[in-house]
ZAMAR-916192 format. One line per 2 residues: their letters; for each residue x negated, y negated, z of C-alpha. Coordinates in steps of 0.5 Angstrom, whole numbers, always signed. Layout:
BEGIN
a) X Y Z; ...;
END
This chain:
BEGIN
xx) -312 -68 -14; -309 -66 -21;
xx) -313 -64 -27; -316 -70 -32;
xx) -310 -68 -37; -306 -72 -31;
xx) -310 -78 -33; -311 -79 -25;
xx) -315 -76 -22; -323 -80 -22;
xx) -329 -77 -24; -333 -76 -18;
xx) -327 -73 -15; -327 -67 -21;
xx) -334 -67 -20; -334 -66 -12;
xx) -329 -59 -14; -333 -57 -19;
xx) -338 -52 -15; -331 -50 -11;
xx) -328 -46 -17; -334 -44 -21;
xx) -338 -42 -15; -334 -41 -9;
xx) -329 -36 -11; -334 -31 -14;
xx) -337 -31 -7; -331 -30 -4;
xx) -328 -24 -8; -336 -20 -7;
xx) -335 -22 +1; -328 -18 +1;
xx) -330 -12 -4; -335 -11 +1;
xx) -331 -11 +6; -326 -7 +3;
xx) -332 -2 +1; -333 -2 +8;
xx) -326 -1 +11; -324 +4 +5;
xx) -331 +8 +4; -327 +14 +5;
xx) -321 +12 +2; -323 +15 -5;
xx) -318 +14 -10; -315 +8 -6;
xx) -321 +5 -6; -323 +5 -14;
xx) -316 +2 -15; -318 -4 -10;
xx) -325 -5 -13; -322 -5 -21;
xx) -317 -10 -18; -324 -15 -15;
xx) -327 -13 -23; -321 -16 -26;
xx) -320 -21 -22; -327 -23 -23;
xx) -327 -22 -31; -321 -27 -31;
xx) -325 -32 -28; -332 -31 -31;
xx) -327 -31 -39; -323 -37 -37;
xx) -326 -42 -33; -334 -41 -33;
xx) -335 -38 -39; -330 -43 -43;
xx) -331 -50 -39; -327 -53 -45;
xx) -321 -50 -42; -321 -53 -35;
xx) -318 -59 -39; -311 -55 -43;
xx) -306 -55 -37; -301 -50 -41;
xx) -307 -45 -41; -311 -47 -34;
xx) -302 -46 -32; -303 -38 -35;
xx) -310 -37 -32; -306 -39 -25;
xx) -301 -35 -26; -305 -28 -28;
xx) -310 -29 -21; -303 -31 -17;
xx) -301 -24 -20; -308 -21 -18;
xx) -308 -24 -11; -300 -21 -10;
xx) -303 -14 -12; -309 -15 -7;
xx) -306 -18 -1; -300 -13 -1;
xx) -305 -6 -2; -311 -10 +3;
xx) -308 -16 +7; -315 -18 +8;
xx) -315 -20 +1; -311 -27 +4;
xx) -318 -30 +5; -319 -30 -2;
xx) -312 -35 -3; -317 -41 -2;
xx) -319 -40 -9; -312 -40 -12;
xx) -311 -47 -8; -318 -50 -12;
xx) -315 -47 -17; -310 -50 -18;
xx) -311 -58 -15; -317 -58 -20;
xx) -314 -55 -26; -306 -57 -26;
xx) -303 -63 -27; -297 -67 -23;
xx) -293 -64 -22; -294 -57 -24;
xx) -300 -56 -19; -295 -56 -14;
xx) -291 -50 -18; -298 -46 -17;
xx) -300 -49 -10; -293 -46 -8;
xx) -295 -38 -12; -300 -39 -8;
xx) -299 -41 -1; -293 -36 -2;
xx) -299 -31 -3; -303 -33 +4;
xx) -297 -32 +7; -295 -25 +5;
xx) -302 -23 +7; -300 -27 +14;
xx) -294 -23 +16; -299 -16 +14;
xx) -294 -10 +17; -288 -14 +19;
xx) -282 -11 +17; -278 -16 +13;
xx) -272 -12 +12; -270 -15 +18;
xx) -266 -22 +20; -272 -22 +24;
xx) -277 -21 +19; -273 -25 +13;
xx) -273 -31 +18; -281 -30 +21;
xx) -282 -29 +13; -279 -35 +11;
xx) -283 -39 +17; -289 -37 +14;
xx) -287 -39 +8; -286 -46 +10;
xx) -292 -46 +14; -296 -46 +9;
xx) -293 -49 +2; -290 -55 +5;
xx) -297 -58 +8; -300 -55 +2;
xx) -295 -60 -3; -294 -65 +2;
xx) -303 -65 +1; -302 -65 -7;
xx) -298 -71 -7; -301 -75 -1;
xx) -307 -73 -6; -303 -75 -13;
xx) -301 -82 -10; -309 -84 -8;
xx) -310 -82 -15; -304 -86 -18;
xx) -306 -92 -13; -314 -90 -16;
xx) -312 -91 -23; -307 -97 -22;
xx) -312 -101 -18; -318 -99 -24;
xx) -313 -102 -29; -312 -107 -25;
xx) -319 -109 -25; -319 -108 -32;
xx) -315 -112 -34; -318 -117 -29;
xx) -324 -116 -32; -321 -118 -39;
xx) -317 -124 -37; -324 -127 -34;
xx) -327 -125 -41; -322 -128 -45;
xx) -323 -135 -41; -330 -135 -42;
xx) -329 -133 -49; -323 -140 -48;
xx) -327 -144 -44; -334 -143 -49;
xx) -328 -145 -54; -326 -151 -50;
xx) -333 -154 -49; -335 -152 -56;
xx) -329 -157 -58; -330 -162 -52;
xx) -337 -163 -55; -334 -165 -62;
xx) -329 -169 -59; -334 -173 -55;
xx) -339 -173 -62; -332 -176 -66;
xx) -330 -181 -61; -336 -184 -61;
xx) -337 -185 -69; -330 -187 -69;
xx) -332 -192 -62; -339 -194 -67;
xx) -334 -195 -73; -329 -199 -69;
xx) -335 -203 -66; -338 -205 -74;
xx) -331 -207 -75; -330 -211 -69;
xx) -337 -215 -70; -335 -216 -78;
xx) -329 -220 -75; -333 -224 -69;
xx) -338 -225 -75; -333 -228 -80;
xx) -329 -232 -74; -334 -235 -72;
xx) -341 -235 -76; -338 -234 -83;
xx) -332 -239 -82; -338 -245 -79;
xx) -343 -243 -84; -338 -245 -90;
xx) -335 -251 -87; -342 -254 -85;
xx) -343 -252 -93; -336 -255 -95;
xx) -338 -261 -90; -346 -262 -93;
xx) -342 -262 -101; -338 -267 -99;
xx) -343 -271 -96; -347 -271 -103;
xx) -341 -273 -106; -340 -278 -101;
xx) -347 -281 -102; -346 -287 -104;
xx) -341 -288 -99; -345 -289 -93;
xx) -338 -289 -88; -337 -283 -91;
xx) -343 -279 -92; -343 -280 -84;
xx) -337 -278 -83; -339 -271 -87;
xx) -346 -270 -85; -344 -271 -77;
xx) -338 -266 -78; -343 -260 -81;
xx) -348 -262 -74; -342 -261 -70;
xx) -340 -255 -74; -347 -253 -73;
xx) -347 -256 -66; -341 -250 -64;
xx) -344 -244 -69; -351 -244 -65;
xx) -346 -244 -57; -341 -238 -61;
xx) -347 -234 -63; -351 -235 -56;
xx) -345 -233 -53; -342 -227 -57;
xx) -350 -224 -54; -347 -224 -47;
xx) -339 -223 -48; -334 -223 -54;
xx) -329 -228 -51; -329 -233 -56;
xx) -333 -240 -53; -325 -244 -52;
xx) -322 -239 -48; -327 -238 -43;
xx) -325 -245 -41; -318 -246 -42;
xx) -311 -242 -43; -309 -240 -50;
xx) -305 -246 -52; -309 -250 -50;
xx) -315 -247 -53; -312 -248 -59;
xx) -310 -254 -58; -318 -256 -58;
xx) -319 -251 -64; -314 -254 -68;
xx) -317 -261 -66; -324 -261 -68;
xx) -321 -258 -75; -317 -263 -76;
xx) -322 -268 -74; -327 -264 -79;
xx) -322 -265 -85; -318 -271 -85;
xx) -311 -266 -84; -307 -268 -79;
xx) -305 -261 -75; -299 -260 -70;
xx) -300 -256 -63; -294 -252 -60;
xx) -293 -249 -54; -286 -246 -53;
xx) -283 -241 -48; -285 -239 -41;
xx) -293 -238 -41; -294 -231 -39;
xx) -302 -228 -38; -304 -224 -43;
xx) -309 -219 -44; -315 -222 -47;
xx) -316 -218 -53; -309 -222 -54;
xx) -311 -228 -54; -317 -227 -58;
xx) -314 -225 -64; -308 -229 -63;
xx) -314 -234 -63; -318 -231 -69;
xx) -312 -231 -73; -311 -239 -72;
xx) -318 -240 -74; -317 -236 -80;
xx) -310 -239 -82; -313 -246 -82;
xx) -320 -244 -85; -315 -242 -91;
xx) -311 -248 -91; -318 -252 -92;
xx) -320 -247 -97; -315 -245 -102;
xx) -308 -250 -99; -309 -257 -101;
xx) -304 -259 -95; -302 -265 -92;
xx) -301 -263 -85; -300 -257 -83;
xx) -296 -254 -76; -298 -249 -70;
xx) -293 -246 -66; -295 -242 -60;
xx) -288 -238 -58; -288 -233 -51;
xx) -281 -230 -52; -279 -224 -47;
xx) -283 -219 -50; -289 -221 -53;
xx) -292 -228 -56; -291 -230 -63;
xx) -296 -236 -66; -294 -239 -73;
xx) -298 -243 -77; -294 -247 -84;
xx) -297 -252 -88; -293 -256 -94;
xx) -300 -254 -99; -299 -251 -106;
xx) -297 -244 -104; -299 -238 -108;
xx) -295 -232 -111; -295 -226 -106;
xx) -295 -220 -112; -302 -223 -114;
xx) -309 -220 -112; -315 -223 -109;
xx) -321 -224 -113; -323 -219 -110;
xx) -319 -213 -114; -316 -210 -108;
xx) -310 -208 -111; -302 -210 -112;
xx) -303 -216 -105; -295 -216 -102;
xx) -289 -213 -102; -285 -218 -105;
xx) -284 -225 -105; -280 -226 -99;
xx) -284 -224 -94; -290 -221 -95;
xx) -294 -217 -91; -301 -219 -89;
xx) -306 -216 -95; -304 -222 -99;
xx) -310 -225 -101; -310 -232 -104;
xx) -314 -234 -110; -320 -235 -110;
xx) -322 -231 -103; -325 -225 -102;
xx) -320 -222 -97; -323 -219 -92;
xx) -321 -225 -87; -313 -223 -88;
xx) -316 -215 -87; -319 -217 -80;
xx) -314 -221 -78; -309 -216 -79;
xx) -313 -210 -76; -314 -215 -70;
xx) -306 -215 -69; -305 -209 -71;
xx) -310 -206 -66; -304 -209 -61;
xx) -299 -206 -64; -296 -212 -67;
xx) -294 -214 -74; -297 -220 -79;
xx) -292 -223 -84; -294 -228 -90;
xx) -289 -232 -93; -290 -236 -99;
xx) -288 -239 -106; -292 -244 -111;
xx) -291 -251 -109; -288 -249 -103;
xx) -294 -248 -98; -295 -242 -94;
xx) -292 -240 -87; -296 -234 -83;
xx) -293 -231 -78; -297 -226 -72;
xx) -293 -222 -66; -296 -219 -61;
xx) -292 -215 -56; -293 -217 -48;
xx) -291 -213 -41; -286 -215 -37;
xx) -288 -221 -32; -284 -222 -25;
xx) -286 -229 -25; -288 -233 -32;
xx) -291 -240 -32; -287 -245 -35;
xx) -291 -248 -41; -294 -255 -42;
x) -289 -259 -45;
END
C-alpha cells in the first residue's frame, strides 16, 4: 500500500487508489463546506474562516496532486503535502468536529503517496485527526479525558498501522514473488539458449564422429585388403615368376604353379568371406594358435622355408579384434620374410602371459639396418638400432604393410617393436594387453 518510490507497490493497485485521491477528496470537502454552510449560515464571520479553510484545502490538493501528477512519485515532497493537509484537517476538525469525515482523504493520501515506513508517521498524523474529531466537546484537561483521549487514539492509529504493514508485507511478498518468477523466467531462458547449444554441438559431434567412423573404416579396409587380397596377389605372382623360371624343370614349375592355384584358391574364399564378416577365414574354424599354425604352414609349403609354431602360456580368450591383428601382424611378418629376408628358417612364438598376449616372429635372414628409410621416403624409419619401433621399413617395401600392422596394435593399446642388425636377421615383437580371466585354458603343448 505504499507509494511506487517504495519499489513495492504494483501497478493495479496504484491504479485502483488512483480515483480515490484525485476525485474522492474533492467530493468530501464540497459535501462538508455545505454542511457547515448549512450548519453556520448565520455565523457570519465564523463561517467565512471555515469556508477560507475548505479553499485552502482545496487549492492544496488541486496544486499538489491534480494539477502536477508527476509529483505523486517524490516521497519528500508528497511527505510536505501530507504534512500541510494534516494541518488544514487539525484547524477544521477543531473549529467544526464534523470536518472528521474529511480524514479518509489524508488515509488515501498517505497509504498511496508515501513509502514504508514514513506512510505509517503520516497514517498516524491522521488518525491522531479522526480521533481529535471523535471526542468533539470532551474535556481533556481531566484524568479521565486524557485517558479516553488516548483511548481514541489507540483505536484509530493502531488498526490503521497494523493495515499499512499487513499491506507493505503483501506488496514485499508481491514483489519477491514477481522476482522470483523473473528470475525463473530467466534461468528457463538460459537453458533454452544452453540446450540449442548443446544440441547445435551434439549434431557436430555425431557429423564428427561419423567422418572419423568413415575415416576408420577406410583404413581398416586398407589393412583387410593388404593382409589378405594384396598379400595373396603378389605371392601368386612370385609363385608364377618362379614357375617361368622353373620351366625347364617340370617337378618344379608344378610345384610353383600349384602353389599360385592355391594362393588363388584362398584369395577368392578370403575375398568371398570379407563380403559377410571381417574375421579372418583361419579363425572362423580354429583358435588363435592353431590358426596360426595353419597359416604358418601353408607359407612354409609355398616357400620351401621351414617355420616353428609356438604356444606358450596359459590360453586365455581374447576379444576377436586381438586375435585379428595378432593374426594379421603374423601374416605380414612372414610375407616380409618372403620378400626382403632371404632366411633359412624362421620361429613363431605365441605367448598368453598375466596381462596380455605377445606374438613373436624371428628369422636368421640378411637384417637391415633400422636408421634407413623404406623407398617410399617416409622419413628417418627408427629410433635406434637396438630396438626400433614398428615405422621401420625394410628396403624395397612400401611401407604400408608395417603401418597397418602398427595402427592395428596400436589400436588395442599395445606396442610393436622391431629389432634388426645387417646379417643378423629380424625379430618383431607384438603385445597386446588382455583382461583378467578367473579360469585360463592351459595351451596345447
Amino acid at each position: 500500500m505504499s507509494g511506487s518510490a517504495s519499489g513495492f507497490a504494483p501497478e493495479t493497485w496504484a491504479q485502483r487508489l488512483l480515483p480515490l485521491i484525485t476525485v474522492v477528496p474533492y467530493v468530501l470537502l464540497a459535501i462538508l463546506a455545505g454542511v457547515t454552510v448549512m450548519v453556520k449560515h448565520s455565523a457570519g464571520g465564523s463561517l467565512l474562516i471555515d469556508l477560507a479553510l475548505c479553499a485552502v484545502a482545496a487549492v492544496w490538493m488541486l496544486w499538489m496532486i491534480t494539477l502536477h501528477p508527476a509529483w505523486r512519485e517524490r516521497p519528500p515532497l508528497m511527505a510536505v503535502f501530507l504534512a500541510g493537509l494534516i494541518a488544514i484537517m487539525a484547524v477544521l476538525v477543531i473549529r467544526d468536529p464534523w470536518f472528521g469525515f474529511f480524514t479518509p482523504a489524508g488515509y488515501f493520501y498517505a497509504f498511496r503517496l508515501l513509502s514504508w515506513p514514513w506512510e505509517l508517521g503520516g497514517i498516524s498524523g491522521v488518525a491522531m485527526v479522526a480521533g481529535t474529531a471523535q471526542l468533539g466537546s470532551v474535556p481533556s484537561m481531566t484524568f479521565v479525558g486524557l485517558s479516553g483521549y488516548a483511548a481514541v487514539l489507540a483505536v484509530n492509529v493502531l488498526p490503521m498501522c497494523g493495515l499499512a504493514w499487513v499491506g507493505w508485507s503483501a506488496d514485499k511478498h508481491n514483489a519477491e514473488r514477481e522476482q522470483a518468477l523473473a528470475a525463473v523466467g530467466e534461468a528457463n531462458r538460459r537453458l533454452e539458449a544452453t540446450l540449442a547449444v548443446n544440441a547445435a554441438l551434439s549434431q557436430q559431434l555425431m557429423s564428427q564422429a561419423r567422418q572419423a567412423g568413415v575415416l576408420d573404416e577406410r583404413q581398416r579396409m586398407a589393412r583387410e585388403i593388404h593382409d589378405t587380397l594384396a598379400q595373396a596377389l603378389a605371392g601368386i605372382v612370385t609363385q608364377l615368376q618362379a614357375a617361368e623360371a622353373a620351366e625347364q624343370d617340370p617337378a618344379g614349375w608344378r610345384r610353383h604353379f600349384a602353389a599360385a592355384t592355391g594362393l588363388a584358391r584362398e584369395s577368392l574364399t578370403e575375398a568371398r568371406r570379407s563380403v559377410h564378416e571381417l574375421r579372418p577365414e583361419p579363425l572362423a574354424q580354429a583358435r588363435l594358435g592353431e590358426a596360426l599354425a595353419g597359416v604358418a604352414d601353408r607359407w612354409s609349403a609355398r616357400h620351401g622355408i621351414p617355420v616353428q609354431v609356438t604356444t606358450t602360456g596359459a590360453v586365455q580368450p581374447a576379444r576377436p579384434e586381438v586375435e585379428v591383428a595378432l593374426l594379421r601382424a603374423a601374416q605380414e611378418g612372414l610375407a616380409n620374410v618372403a620378400r626382403h629376408a632371404q632366411a633359412t628358417k624362421v620361429g613363431l612364438t605365441l605367448s598368453y602371459l598375466e596381462s596380455e598376449v605377445a606374438l613373436d616372429l624371428r628369422d636368421d635372414g640378411r637384417g637391415f639396418e633400422p636408421g634407413l628409410t623404406g623407398p617410399a621416403g617416409t622419413g628417418p624409419a627408427g629410433t635406434g638400432p637396438a630396438g626400433t619401433h614398428l615405422g621401420d621399413a625394410r628396403p624395397g617395401d612400401g611401407g604400408f604393410g608395417l603401418v597397418a600392422m602398427r595402427q592395428r596394435i596400436e589400436d588395442l593399446a599395445g606396442t610393436l617393436l622391431i629389432e634388426s642388425e645387417p646379417g643378423a636377421g629380424t625379430a618383431i615383437s607384438a603385445r597386446i594387453p588382455l583382461p583378467a580371466q578367473a579360469h585360463p585354458r592351459t595351451a596345447n603343448p
